[in-house]
Phi, psi and omega in degrees: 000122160288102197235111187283324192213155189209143185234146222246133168207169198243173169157193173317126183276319220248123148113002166304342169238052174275345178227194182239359146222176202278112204288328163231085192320156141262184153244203208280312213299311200298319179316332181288326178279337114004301217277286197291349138322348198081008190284173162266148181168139161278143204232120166289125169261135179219172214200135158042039192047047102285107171309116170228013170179091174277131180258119192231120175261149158243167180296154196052057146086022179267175171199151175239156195208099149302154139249162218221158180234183177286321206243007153079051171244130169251138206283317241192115162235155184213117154271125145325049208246176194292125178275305209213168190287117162089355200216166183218144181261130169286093173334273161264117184232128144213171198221146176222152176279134178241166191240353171187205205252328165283312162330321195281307161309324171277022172050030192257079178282156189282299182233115161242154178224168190195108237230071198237133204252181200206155182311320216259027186095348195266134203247153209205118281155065186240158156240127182233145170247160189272143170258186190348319211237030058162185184300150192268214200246009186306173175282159196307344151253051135229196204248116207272008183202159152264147191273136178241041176200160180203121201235117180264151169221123193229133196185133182303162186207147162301079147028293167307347197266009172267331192270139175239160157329108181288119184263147170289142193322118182115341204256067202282335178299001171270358176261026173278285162349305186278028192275329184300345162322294171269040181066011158253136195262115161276140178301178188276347167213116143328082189273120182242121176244110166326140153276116223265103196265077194279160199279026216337232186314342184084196175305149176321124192251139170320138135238120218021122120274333187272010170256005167256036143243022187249166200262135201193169179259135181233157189241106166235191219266002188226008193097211208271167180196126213246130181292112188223117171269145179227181194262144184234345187116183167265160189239122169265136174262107184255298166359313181085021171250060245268161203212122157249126189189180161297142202258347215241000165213061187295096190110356142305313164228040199255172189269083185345141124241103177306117140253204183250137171289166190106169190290142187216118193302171189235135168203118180266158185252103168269119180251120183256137181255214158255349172296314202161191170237161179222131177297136199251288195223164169252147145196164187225101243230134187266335179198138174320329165320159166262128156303170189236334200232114178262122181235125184304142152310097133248184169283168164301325196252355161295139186240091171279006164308309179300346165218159215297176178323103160089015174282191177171144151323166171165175186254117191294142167228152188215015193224356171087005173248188195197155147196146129324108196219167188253117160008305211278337185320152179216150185230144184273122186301329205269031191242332183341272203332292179256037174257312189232330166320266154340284175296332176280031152279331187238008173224162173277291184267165150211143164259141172266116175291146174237164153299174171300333177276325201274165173258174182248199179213114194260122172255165190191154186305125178277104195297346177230052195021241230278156176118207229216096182271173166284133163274120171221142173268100182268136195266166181230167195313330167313318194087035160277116156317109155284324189186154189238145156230153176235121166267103181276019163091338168322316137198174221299147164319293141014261181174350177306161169287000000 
């Protein structure tokens, strides 16, 4: 394929390059900001809706380069990493053969060959061919066959024939050259046309958070089903710091708040179906006042500029719980199980009891268990934390499903 212009769109880096187009678009403004952060995020180059290069910057200066064939099959991945000030070295190219169209889907190659130049040039030269029973189906970057020959070739190269241009956000044209790999010839000036992303609403926004404690009836994907908020206990603060995380990964990631110290009820949002019931949201209510205002739980170092339609920060669960905790809490890894774990098979909540002085900690079912929910601070007209809650999401806040 011969080409002049190429039309450039953003998105999501990770698991982009299982498909060919972007499972989750940006618009350009957020990826440039992105860039400059230092983040990750994918960029398509296509040519007549045809995929001809998916691009993945990764942290620290890598970049990945998928290719495309004339039949909008990928061929080809090439890693980047930094050499020198302004330039990037092709690490790693490896490239593969398929014997026919199902095989290429079942990611079952024929032929892999793999290309690894080392900084002072020295080129390293493997071919793995698939044996009897073909290649298996792992994803295309790892490693997919046992080989049943394995042939090296290893020998110097001048260094330079390896380096392109570390490119500045947009400057997509240093990645034209490797298109030629796969048989597309670029013209002598390139044209990059943007695909037009709108940034519609930005990141996820708080909406009724405060109906997913009022008790009501809902239409969900499982039938009709009822919102019953219930008592979880008091949560003691001394700290003045409330900690929302995981219990079973407490000082890793949990989710910050200045609060005020003293005891504060707990209230889960249980949403019942005809399957059962599930904790929807958690909260922990600081003043009586109604917020006026919900602002996400971040870090210091979180942005929200940087993410796309309906994302959001939030507290990692890995364990299929959430809890509330006063900052200073600690927990004994080996008591998990049967202090808190255990009893949350047959309860929605459990408190891990302190002394009267010390704080304690209320844990609770995460509703659609292990991934990543919203932290939200809701505020009172004063700017007082009233209360904070984590929404797992179960349903919509709204009234939506």
């Amino acid at each position: 394929m011969i080409f002049d212009s190429l039309d450039v769109s953003y998105g999501e880096m990770w698991g982009s390059y299982r498909v060919m187009t972007h499972p989750e678009p940006l618009s350009r403004a957020v990826a440039e900001r992105r860039h400059a952060a230092g983040m990750e995020y994918a960029v398509l180059l296509s040519a007549r809706e045809r995929p001809l290069a998916l691009v993945e910057r990764w942290p620290r200066g890598k970049w990945r380069v998928y290719l495309f064939d004339d039949r909008s099959w990928r061929m080809q991945m090439t890693d980047l990493t930094p050499h020198h000030t302004g330039m990037l070295l092709v690490r790693w190219n490896t490239r593969w053969q398929f014997s026919n169209e199902q095989e290429y889907a079942s990611r079952k190659w024929t032929v892999q060959e793999t290309t690894t130049v080392s900084a002072d040039g020295q080129v390293e030269v493997k071919s793995e061919f698939a044996g009897p029973r073909g290649a298996s189906t792992e994803p295309l970057h790892a490693r997919t066959s046992g080989p049943s020959s394995d042939p090296v070739r290893r020998f110097p190269a001048p260094v330079e024939d390896f380096l392109c241009p570390a490119p500045e956000f947009g400057d997509w044209q240093v990645f034209a050259p490797f298109l030629a790999q796969q048989g597309h010839e670029p013209a002598t000036t390139v044209i990059l046309r943007d695909a037009s992303v709108d940034e519609g609403s930005g990141p996820l926004r708080a909406t009724g958070i405060e109906q997913l404690f009022s008790p009501s009836t809902r239409d969900t994907s499982d039938g009709p089903a009822v919102v019953e908020p219930v008592d979880a206990g008091l949560l003691r603060i001394t700290s003045g710091q409330l900690a929302v995380s995981d219990p079973g990964s407490i000082g890793e990631t949990p989710r910050i708040v200045a609060v005020p110290p003293g005891e504060f009820p707990v209230t889960l949002s249980l949403l019942r179906t005809t399957r059962g019931a599930g904790v929807a949201a958690a909260r922990v209510t600081f003043l009586d006042t109604p917020p006026r205002d919900w602002k996400m739980a971040l870090r210091p170092d979180e942005d929200l500029g940087v993410l796309g339609e309906g994302q959001f920060y939030g507290v990692g669960v890995d364990t299929g719980t959430a809890a509330f905790m006063d900052a200073t809490r600690t927990v004994t890894e080996d008591h998990l199980d049967e202090d808190l774990f255990i009893p949350l098979d047959s309860h929605f909540s459990v408190e891990l009891p302190s002394t009267e002085t010390e704080p304690n900690l209320i844990a609770f079912r995460a509703g659609r268990g292990d991934g990543a929910y919203p932290v939200w601070i809701g505020r009172t007209d004063d700017g007082q934390v009233g209360c904070v809650v984590v929404d797992f999401q179960l349903h919509s806040a709204d009234g939506g499903e």
